[in-house]
N, C-alpha and C positions, 0 to 999 in steps of 0.2 A: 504494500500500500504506500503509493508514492508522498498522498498528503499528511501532513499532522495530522494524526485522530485521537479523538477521544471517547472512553468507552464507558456507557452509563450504566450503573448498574439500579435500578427502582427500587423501591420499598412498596411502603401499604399499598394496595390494590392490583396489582400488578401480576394476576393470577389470570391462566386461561385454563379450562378444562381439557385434559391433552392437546398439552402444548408441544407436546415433547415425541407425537405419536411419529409425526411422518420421519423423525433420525434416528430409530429405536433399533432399525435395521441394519443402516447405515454405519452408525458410530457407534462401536461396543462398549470404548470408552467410558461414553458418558452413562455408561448404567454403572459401573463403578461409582460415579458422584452419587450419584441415585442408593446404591444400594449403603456407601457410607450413613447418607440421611437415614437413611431408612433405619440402621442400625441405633441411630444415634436416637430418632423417635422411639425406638423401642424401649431404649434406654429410659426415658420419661414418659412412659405408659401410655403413647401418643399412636397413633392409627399410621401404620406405611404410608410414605407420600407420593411412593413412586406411581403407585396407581392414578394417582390427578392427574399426574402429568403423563402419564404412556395411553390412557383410554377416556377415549371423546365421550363415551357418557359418563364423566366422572360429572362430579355437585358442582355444580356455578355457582360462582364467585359471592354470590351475596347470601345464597343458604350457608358455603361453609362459613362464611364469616359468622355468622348466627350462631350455629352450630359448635364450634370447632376452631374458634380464631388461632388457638397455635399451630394447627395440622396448616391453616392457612399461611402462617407464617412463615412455617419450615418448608412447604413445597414454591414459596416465591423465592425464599433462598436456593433451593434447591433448584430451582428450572433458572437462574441468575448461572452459578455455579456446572451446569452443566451445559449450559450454553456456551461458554467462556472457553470449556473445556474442547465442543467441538471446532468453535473459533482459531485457539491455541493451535487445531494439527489441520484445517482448512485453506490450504493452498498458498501458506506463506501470511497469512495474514496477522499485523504488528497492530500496536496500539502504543500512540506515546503517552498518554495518560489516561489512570482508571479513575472514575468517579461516583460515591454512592451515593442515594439521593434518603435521607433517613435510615431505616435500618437496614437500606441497601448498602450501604460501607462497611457491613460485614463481610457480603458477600464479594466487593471491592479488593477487601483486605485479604480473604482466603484468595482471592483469583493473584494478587501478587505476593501471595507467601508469607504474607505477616502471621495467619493463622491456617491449620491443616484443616481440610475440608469438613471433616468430622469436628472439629474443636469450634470451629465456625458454625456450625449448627449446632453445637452445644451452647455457644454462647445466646442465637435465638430462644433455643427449648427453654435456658434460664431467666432469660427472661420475661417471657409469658409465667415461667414457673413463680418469676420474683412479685408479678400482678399479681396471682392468686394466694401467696405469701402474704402480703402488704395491698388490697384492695383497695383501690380511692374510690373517691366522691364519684358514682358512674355520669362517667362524661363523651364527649365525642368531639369531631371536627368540622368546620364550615368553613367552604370555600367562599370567599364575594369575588366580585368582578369590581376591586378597587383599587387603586393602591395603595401602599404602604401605609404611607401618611395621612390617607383618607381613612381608610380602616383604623387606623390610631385614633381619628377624631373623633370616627363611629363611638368607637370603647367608650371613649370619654365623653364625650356628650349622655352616651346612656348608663353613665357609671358603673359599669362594669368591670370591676380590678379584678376577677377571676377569669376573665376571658386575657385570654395573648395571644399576638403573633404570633403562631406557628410556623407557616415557611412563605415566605416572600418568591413564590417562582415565574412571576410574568411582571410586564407593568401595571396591568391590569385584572391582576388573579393573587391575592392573598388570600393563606388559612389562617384562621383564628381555631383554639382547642379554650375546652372548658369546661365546667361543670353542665349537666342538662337545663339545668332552670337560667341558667346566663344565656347560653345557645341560644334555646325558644328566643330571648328578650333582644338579642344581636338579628334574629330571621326576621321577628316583628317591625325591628327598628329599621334593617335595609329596604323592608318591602314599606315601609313608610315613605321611605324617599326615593322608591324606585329602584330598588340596586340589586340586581339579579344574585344567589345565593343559593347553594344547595349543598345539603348533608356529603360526609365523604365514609368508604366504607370503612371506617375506623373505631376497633369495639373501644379506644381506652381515649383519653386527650392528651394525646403524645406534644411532646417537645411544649412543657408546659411546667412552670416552675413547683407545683405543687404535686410534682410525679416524685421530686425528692427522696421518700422514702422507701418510692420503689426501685428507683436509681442503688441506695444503697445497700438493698437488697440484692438486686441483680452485680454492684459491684463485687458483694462476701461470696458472692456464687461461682463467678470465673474467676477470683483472684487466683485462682492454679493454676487456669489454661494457658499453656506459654503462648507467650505472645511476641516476634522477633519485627527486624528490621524490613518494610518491603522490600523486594527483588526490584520494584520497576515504582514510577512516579503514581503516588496516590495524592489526588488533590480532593480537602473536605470542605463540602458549603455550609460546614457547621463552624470551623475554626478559620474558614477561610485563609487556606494555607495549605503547603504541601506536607505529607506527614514524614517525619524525618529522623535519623539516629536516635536522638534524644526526646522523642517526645514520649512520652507515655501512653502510647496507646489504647492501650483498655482503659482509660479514665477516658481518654475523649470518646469510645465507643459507648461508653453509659453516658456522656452527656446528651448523646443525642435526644433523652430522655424529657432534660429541662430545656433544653436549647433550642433557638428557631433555626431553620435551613434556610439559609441565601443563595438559591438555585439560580435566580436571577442575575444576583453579585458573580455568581461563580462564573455561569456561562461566558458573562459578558467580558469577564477576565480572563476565561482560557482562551476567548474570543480575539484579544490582547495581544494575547502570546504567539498567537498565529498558528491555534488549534478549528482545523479548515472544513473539520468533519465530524460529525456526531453520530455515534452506529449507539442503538440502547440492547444492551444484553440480560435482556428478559423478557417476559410477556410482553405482549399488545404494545404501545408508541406513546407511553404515558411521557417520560422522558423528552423526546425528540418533540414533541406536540407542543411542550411548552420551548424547545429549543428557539422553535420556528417563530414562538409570537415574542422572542427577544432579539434575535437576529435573523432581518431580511434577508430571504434567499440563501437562508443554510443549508449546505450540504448535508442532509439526516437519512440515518437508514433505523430499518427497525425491521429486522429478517424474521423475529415472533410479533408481529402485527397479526397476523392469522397464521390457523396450524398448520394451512395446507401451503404451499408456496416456499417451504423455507429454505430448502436448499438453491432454488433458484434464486432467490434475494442472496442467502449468500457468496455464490454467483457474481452475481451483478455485482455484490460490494469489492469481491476481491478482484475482478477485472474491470469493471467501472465498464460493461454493454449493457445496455439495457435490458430489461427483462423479457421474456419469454412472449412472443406473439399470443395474444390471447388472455394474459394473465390480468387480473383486475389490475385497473392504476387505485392507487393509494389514495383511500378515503379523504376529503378535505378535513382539516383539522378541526373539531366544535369549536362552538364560542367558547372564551375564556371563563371559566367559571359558570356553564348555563346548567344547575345542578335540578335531577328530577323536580324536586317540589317546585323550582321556578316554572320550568319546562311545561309541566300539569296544570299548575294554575292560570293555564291559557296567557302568562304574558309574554309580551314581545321585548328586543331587548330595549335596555332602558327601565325597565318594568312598567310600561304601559300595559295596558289589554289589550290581548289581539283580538282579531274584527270580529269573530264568532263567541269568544269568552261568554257564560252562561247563554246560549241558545236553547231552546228546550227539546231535548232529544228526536227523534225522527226519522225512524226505521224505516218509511219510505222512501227516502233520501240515498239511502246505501243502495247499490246495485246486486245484484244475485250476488252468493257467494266466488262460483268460477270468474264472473264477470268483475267482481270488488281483485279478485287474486291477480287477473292481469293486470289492472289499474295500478294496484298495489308491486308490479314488478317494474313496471313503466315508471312509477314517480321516485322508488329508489335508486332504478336502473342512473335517472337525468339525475338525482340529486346528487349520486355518488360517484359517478362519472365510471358505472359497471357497465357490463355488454349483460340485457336482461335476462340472458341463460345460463349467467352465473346464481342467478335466484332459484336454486331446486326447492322441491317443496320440504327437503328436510336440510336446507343449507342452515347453519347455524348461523344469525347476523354477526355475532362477534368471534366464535370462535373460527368457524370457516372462513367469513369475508371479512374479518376488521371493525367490523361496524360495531363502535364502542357503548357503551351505555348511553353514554349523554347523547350521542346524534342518533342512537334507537327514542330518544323520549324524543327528542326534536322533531324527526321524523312523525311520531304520534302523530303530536299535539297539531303538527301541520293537516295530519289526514284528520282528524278529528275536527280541524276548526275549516275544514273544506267542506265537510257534511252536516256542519250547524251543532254536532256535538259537545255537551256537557263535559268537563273535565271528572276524569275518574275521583272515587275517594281517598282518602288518605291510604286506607286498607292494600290499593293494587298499586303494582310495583310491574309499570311499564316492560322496565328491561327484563322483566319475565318471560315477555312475548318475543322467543327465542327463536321463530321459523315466522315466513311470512305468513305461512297458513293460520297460526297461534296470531299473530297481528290482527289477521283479518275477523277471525273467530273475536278477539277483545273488542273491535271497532261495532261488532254485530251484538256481542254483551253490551257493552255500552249504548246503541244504541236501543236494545229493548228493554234496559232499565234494568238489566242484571248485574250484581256484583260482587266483584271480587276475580279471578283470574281463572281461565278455566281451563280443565286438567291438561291440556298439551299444552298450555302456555306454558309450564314450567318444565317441561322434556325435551 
């Protein structure tokens, strides 16, 4: 790889259900990282993870996280870590610097040898272990669509000292973390003034100064796992810096804890440096997404955007031709920050209301089912810029074709406020509706006044 690159490694949310199926054959390698995790979950009485990642009916993303937040933690380390690995022996391909994005800097740090693959999943499993230890106030994360210093003013206009910055990764995309009854009062206040915001799937309020005594927990738990100097350049958007000889490592891995992420600072500083290229080494383009809304015209890869296509993006990455005649082109990046509950509550950006918001439902208005399905292939086909015969009728939106949560609600709320439809209730959970068929069935709930999600939405 001829240009400076850099290699991202995600944290929270950054989970696809077999992700990992289509190099399972391919590269035997990486069931080695697999089966280290695996070991290592066992170790802490935690369910094998290698199954998420090797089979496409594995749980999606938002049951395990309900369910199971550590199993989901250790297979995002784990599908990080084993990506890296086929990377590593992939036709020559380098990376000048690795970067984690939260408790993606584990996975960062085992991929340049500061910690062995298994020690790096032990330091995860501890820390979910250190939550259940040490239980805080249940809390969560909220993304806005503001920046920094407007989300500052937010806080404080609505007095709010338990809500913080979490991670600053766009210009116009700050997380705040915090207790529940602060969130609710931060959702209330942006949609007071119009300012688009939505829950993120995060069971704890990470990178928040009142995690402290989980922090210390989770610090007495790996003080044994050694911890050495990287092999290759780790730069963090937590200390904003390169991690070096002397730095203590496993202290700055547990701050991530209380600390905000400057993903934003970061990029725009390796940006700086004359780092020309951004490849994200885990699931889906969470990474790379926010690359693009800091620096125009970035050169971004993301070879697990979808499960099927990966070896040909990696492909493309290491000899820089284009991809395969026929292969989807890469979904437009969603709005910054357009989180389900904005998306639902029919507004537009800006948070006005869009043109249909409360219309009173009207089951006449939908077209037959077959007839809603072609409709329904045709407006994703244009919006996503697919060829419409990548839409089978068991094509996964996210896991097959990319199509992320937020641009599946976006998408809804567009079809819904085209046929005068009622915003769903709080209860349904859009990105459920995982095949266009399951879309079209929720558009047909919806409109006969049925609710709640119905049984193939969730398959």
């Amino acid at each position: 790889m001829k240009s400076p690159a850099t290699l991202l490694f995600p944290g929270q949310g950054a989970y696809l259900p077999g992700a990992l199926a289509a190099l399972n054959s391919s590269f035997p390698d990486m069931r080695e990282v697999l089966d280290a995790v695996d070991a290592v979950a066992a170790e802490h009485r935690t369910r094998p993870v290698s199954s998420l990642l090797l089979e496409r009916d594995a749980p999606a993303a938002e049951e395990l996280v309900k369910s199971d937040p550590a199993r989901s933690h250790l297979a995002i380390y784990a599908c990080s870590t084993a990506l890296y690995r086929v990377m590593a022996a992939y036709r020559g391909l380098e990376f000048d610097v690795l970067v984690g994005h939260s408790f993606g800097e584990i996975a960062a740090l085992a991929a340049a040898g500061a910690v062995s693959v298994a020690d790096g999943a032990r330091m995860v499993a501890e820390r979910d272990a250190a939550f259940q230890a040490r239980p805080p106030v249940p809390g969560g994360m909220l993304s806005l669509a503001l920046s920094e210093t407007r989300t500052r003013q937010l806080l404080c206009a609505a007095a709010l000292a338990r809500v913080e910055v979490a991670a600053v990764n766009a210009p116009h995309q700050t997380v705040v973390s915090g207790p529940e009854e602060q969130l609710a009062k931060v959702e209330s206040a942006a949609g007071a003034i119009g300012v688009q915001c939505g829950r993120l799937r995060a069971p704890y309020s990470f990178h928040n100064r009142a995690l402290w005594p989980v922090a210390e927990e989770w610090a007495a738990r790996i003080a044994s796992i050694p911890v050495v100097e990287p092999r290759c350049r780790v730069y963090s958007p937590i200390v904003m810096a390169y991690y070096g000889t002397g730095d203590d490592l496993r202290a700055a891995i547990v701050s991530h804890l209380t600390r905000p992420v400057r993903f934003a600072d970061a990029v725009r500083e390796l940006d700086a440096q004359g780092m020309a290229r951004f490849v994200e080494c885990g699931a889906r383009s969470i990474l790379t997404d926010l690359v693009t809304q800091n620096l125009v015209g970035a050169d971004v890869h993301a070879p697990l955007r979808r499960r099927d296509g990966v070896s040909e993006a990696l492909d493309e990455l290491a000899s820089g031709t284009p991809a395969p005649a026929g292969a989807p082109a890469q979904a437009p990046t969603p709005p910054s920050a357009v989180g389900e509950q904005a998306a639902e509550t029919g507004q537009a950006p800006g948070g006005r209301a869009g043109p249909s918001a409360g219309a009173a439902p009207d089951p006449a208005r939908l077209p037959e089912r077959a007839a809603l399905l072609g409709l329904l292939r045709q407006e994703y086909a244009r919006a996503l810029d697919y060829p419409e015969d990548v839409f089978a009728d068991d094509a996964d939106l996210e896991a097959d074709l990319g199509v992320d949560s937020l641009k599946q609600v976006e998408m809804f709320a567009r079809l819904r406020r085209r046929f005068g439809l009622s915003a769903p209730g709080e209860s349904v959970r859009v990105a459920g509706y995982r095949t266009l068929p399951a879309v079209a069935d929720g558009l047909i709930e919806l409109a006969s006044g049925a609710v709640g999600l119905s049984a193939e939405a969730g398959r």
